[in-house]
N, CA, C and O atoms as a GROMACS GRO file, in nm:
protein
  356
    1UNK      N    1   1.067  -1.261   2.641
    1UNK     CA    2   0.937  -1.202   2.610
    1UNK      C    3   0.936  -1.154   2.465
    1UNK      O    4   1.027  -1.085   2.418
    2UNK      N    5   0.820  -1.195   2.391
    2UNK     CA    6   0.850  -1.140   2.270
    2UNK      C    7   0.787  -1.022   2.238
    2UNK      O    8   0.678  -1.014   2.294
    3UNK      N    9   0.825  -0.902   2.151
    3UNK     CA   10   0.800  -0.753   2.120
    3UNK      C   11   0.692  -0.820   2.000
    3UNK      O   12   0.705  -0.906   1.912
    4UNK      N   13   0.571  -0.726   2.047
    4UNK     CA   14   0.440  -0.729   1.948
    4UNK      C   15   0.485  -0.589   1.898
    4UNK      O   16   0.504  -0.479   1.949
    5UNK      N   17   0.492  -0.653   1.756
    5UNK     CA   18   0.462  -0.552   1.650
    5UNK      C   19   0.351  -0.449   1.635
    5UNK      O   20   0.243  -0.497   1.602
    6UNK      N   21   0.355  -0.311   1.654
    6UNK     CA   22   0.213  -0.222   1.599
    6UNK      C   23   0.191  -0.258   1.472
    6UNK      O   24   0.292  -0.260   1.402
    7UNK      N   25   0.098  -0.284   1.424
    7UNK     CA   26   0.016  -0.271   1.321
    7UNK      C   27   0.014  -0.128   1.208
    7UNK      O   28  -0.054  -0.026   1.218
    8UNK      N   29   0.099  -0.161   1.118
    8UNK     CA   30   0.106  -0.045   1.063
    8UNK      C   31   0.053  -0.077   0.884
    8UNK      O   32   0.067  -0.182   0.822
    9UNK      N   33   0.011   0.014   0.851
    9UNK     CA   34  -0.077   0.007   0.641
    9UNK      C   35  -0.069   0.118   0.587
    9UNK      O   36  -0.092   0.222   0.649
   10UNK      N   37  -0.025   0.114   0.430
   10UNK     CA   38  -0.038   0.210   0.393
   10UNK      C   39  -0.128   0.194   0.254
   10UNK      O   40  -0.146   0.076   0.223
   11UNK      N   41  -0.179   0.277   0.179
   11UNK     CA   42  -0.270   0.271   0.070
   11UNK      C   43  -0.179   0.356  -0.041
   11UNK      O   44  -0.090   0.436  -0.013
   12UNK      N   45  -0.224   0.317  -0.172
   12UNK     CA   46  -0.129   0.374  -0.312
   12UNK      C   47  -0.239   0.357  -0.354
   12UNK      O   48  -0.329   0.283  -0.314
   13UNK      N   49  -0.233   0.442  -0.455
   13UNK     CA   50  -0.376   0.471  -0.564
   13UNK      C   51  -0.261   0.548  -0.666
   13UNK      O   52  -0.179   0.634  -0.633
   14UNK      N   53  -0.283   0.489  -0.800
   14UNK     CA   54  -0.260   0.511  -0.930
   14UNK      C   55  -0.379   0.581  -1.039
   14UNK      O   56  -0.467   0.515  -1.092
   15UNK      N   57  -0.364   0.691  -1.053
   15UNK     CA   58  -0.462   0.704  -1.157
   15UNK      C   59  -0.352   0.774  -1.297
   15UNK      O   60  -0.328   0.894  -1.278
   16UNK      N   61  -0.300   0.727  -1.401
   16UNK     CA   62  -0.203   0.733  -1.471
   16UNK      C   63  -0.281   0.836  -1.572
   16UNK      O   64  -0.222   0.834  -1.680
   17UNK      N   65  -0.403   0.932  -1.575
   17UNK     CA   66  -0.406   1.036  -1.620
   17UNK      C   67  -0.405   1.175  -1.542
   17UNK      O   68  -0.437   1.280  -1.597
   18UNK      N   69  -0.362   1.167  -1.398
   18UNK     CA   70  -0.332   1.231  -1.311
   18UNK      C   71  -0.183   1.215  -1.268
   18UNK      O   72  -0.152   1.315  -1.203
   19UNK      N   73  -0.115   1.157  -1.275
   19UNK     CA   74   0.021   1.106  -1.218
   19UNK      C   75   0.103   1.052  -1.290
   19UNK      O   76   0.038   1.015  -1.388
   20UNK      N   77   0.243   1.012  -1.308
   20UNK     CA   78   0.316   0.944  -1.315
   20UNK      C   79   0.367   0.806  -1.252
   20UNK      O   80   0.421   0.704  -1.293
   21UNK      N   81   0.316   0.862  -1.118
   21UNK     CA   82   0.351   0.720  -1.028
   21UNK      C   83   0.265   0.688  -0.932
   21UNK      O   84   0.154   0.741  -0.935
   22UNK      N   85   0.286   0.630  -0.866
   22UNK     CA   86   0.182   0.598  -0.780
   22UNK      C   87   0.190   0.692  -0.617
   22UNK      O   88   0.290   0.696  -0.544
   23UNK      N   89   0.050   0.764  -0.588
   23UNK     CA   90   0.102   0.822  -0.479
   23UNK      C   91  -0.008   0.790  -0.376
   23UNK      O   92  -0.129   0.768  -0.388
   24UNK      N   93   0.069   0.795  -0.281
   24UNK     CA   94  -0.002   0.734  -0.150
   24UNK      C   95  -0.130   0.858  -0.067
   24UNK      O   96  -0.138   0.975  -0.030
   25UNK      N   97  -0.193   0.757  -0.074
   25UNK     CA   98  -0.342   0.788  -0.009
   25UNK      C   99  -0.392   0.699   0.124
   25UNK      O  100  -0.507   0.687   0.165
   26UNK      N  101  -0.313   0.662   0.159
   26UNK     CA  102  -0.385   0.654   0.338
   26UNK      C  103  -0.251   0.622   0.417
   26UNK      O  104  -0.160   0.578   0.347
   27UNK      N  105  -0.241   0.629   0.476
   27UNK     CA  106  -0.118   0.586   0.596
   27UNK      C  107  -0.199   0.572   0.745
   27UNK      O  108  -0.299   0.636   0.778
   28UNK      N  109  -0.125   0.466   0.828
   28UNK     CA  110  -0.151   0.533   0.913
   28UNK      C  111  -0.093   0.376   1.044
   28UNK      O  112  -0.035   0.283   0.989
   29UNK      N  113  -0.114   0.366   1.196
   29UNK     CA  114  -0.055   0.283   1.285
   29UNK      C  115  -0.195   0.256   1.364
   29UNK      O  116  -0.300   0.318   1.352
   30UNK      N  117  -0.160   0.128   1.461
   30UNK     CA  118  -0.263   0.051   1.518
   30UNK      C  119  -0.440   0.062   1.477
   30UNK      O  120  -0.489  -0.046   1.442
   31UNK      N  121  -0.517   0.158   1.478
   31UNK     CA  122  -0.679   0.141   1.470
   31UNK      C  123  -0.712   0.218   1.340
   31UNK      O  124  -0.821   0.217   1.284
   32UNK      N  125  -0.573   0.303   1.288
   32UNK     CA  126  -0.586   0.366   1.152
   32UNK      C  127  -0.589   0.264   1.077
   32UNK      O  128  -0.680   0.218   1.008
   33UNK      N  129  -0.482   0.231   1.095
   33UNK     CA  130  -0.378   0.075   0.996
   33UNK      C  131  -0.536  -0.024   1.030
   33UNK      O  132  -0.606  -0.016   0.928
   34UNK      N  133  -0.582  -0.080   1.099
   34UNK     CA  134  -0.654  -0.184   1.081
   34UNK      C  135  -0.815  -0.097   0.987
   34UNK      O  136  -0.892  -0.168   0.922
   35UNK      N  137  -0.826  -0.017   0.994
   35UNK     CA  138  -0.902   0.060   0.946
   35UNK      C  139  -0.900   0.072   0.784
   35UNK      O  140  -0.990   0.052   0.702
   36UNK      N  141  -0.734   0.123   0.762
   36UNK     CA  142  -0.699   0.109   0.616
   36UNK      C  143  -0.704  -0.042   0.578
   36UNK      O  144  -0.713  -0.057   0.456
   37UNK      N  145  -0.700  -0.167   0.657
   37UNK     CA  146  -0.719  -0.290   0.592
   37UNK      C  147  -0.840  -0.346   0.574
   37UNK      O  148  -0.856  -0.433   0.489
   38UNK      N  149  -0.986  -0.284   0.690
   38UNK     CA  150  -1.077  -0.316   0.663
   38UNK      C  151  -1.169  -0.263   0.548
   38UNK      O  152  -1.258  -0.324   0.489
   39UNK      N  153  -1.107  -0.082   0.524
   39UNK     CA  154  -1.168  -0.028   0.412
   39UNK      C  155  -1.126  -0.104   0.274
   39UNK      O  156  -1.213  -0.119   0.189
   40UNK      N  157  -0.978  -0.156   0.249
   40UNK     CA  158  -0.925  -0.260   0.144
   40UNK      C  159  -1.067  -0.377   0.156
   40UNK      O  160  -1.165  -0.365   0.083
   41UNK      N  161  -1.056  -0.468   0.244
   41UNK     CA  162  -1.130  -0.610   0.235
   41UNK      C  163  -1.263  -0.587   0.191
   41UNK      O  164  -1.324  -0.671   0.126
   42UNK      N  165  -1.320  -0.456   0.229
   42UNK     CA  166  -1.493  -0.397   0.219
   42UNK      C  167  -1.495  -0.408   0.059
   42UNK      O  168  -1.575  -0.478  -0.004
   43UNK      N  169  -1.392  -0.325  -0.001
   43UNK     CA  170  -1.364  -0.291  -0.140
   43UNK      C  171  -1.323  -0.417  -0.275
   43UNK      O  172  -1.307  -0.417  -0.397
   44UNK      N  173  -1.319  -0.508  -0.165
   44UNK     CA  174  -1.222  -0.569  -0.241
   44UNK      C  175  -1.042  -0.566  -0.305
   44UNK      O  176  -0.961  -0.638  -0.362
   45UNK      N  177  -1.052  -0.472  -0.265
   45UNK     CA  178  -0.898  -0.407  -0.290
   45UNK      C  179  -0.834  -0.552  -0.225
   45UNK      O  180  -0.883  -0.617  -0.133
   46UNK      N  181  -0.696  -0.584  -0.311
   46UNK     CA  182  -0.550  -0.667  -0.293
   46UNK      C  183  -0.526  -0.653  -0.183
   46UNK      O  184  -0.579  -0.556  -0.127
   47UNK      N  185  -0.438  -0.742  -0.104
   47UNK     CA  186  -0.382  -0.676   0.020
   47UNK      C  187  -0.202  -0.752   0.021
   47UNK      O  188  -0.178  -0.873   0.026
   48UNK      N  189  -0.118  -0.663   0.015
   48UNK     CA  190   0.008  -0.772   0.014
   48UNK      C  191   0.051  -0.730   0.115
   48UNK      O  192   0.015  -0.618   0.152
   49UNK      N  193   0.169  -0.830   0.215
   49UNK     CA  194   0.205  -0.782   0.371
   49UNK      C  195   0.313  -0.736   0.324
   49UNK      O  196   0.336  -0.772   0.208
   50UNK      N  197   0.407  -0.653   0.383
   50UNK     CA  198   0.501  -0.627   0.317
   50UNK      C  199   0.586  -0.502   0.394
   50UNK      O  200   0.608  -0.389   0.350
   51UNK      N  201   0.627  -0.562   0.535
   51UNK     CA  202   0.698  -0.473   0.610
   51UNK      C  203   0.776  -0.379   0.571
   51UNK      O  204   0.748  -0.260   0.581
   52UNK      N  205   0.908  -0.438   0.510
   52UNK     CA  206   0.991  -0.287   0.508
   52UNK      C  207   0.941  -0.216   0.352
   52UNK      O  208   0.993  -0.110   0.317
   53UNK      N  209   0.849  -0.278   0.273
   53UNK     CA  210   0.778  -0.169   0.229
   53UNK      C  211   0.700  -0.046   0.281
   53UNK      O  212   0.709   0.076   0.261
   54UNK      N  213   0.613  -0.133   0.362
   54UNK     CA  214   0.560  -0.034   0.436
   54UNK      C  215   0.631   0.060   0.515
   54UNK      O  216   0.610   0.179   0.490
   55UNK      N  217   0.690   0.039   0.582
   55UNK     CA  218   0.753   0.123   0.694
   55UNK      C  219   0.886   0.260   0.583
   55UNK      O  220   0.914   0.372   0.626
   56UNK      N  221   0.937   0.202   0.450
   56UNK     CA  222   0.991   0.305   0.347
   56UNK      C  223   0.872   0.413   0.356
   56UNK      O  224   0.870   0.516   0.424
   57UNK      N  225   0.739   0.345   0.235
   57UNK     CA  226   0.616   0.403   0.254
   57UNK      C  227   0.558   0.515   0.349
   57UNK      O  228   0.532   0.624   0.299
   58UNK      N  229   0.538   0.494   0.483
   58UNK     CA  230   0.469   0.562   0.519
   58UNK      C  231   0.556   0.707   0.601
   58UNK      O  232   0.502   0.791   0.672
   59UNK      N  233   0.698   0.699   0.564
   59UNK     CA  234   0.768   0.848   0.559
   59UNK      C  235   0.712   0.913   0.457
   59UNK      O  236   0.795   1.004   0.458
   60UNK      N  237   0.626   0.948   0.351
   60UNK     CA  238   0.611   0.974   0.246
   60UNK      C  239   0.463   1.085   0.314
   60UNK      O  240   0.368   1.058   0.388
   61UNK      N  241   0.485   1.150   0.279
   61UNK     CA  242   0.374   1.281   0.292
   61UNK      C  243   0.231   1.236   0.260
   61UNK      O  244   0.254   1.171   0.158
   62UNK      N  245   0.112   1.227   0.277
   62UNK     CA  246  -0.038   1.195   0.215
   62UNK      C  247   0.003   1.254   0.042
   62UNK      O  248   0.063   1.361   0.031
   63UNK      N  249  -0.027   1.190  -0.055
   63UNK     CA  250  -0.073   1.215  -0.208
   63UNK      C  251   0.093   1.273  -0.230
   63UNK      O  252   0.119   1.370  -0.301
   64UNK      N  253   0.182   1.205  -0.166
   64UNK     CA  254   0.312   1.225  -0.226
   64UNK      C  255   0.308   1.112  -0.334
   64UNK      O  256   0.226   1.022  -0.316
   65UNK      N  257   0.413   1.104  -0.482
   65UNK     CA  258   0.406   1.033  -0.570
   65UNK      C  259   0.588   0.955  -0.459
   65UNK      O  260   0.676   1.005  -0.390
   66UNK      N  261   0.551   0.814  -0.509
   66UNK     CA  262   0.659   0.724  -0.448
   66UNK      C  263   0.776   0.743  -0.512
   66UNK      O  264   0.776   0.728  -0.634
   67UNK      N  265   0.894   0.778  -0.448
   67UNK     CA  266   0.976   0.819  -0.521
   67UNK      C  267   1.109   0.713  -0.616
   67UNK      O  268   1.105   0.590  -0.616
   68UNK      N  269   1.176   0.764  -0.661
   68UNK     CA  270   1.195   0.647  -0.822
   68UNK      C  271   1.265   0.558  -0.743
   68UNK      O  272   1.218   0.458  -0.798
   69UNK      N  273   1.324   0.521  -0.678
   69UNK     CA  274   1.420   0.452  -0.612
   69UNK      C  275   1.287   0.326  -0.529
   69UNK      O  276   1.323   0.209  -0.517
   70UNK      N  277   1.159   0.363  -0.486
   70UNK     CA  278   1.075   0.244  -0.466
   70UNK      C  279   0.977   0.191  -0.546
   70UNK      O  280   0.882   0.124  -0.504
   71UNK      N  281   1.011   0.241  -0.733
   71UNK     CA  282   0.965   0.222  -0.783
   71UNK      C  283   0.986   0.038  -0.849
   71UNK      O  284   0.888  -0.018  -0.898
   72UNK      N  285   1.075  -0.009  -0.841
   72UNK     CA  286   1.085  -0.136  -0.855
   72UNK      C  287   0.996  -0.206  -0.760
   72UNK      O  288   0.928  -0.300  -0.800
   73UNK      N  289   0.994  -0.162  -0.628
   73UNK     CA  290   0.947  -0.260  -0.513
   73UNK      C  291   0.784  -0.219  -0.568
   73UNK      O  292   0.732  -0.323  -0.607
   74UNK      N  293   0.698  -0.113  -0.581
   74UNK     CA  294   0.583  -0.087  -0.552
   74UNK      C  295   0.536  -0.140  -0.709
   74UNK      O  296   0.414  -0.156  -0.706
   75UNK      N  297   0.597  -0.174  -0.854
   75UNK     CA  298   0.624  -0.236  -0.953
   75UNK      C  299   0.545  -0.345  -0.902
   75UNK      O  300   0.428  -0.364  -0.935
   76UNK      N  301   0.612  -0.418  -0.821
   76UNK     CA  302   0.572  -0.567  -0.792
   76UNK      C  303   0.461  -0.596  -0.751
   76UNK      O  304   0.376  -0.674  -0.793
   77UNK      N  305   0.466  -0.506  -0.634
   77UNK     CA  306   0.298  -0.493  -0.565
   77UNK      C  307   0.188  -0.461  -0.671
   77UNK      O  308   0.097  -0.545  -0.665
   78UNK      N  309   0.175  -0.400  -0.731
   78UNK     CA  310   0.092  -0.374  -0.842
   78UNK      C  311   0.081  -0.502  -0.981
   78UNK      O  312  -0.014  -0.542  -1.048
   79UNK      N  313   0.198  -0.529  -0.980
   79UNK     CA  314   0.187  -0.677  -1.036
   79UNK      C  315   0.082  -0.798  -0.949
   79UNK      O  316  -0.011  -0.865  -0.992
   80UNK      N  317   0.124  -0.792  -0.858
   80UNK     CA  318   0.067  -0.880  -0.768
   80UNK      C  319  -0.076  -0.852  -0.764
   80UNK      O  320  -0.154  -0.947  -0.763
   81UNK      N  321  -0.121  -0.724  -0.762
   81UNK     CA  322  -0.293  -0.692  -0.763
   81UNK      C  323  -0.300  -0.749  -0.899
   81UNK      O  324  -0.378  -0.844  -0.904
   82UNK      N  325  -0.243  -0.720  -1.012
   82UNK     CA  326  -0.266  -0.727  -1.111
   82UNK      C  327  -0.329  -0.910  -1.138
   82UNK      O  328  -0.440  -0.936  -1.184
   83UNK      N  329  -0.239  -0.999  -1.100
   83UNK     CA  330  -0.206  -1.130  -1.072
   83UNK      C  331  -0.352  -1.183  -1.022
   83UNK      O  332  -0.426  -1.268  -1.072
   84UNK      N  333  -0.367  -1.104  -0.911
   84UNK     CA  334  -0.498  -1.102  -0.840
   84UNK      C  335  -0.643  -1.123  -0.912
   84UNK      O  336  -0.724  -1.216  -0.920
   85UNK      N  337  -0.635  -0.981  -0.963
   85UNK     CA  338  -0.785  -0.912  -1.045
   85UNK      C  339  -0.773  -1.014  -1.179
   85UNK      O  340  -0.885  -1.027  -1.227
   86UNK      N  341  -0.689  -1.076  -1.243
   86UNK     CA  342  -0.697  -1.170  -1.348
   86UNK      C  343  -0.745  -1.284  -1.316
   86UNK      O  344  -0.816  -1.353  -1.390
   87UNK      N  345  -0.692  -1.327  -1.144
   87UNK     CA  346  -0.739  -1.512  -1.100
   87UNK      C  347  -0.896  -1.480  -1.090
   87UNK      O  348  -0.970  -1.573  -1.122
   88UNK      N  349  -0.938  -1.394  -1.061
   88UNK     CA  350  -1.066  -1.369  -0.996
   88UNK      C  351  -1.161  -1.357  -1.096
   88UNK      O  352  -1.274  -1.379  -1.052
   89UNK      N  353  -1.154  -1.312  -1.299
   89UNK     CA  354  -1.224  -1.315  -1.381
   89UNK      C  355  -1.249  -1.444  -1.432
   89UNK      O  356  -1.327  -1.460  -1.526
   0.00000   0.00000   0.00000
């Protein structure tokens, strides 16, 4: 029998005259999590899948800044929006 995964998302918001790093603004599992992906798709917001990111991620307090050690991984992700918002102009 195979184990279905819960559905889990988390949200990062950067504003680099408020912060240093990027700190997380939504978390959450099953009808939150699909919630945080439908408020992304409404917005247009990126979406990258990205399990054991997420699951590091969402130990992290609401509007905690990500701490330096997932700063390489969340680097990328933000590249990747970046990657994104350029194909799309």
């Amino acid at each position: 029998m195979k184990e279905h995964k819960r559905l889990e998302a988390v949200a990062l918001t950067y504003k680099s005259e408020t912060s240093d790093a990027p700190v997380l603004s939504a978390k959450g599992k099953g009808k939150i999590a699909q919630s945080i992906i439908d408020k992304a798709k409404e917005h247009q917001v990126p979406i990258q899948q990205d399990e054991s990111l997420v699951e590091l991620l969402s130990q992290l307090e609401l509007n905690e800044a990500i701490p330096d050690e997932l700063y390489q991984a969340v680097a990328e992700v933000f590249a990747f929006i970046y990657r994104v918002d350029q194909s799309k102009k």
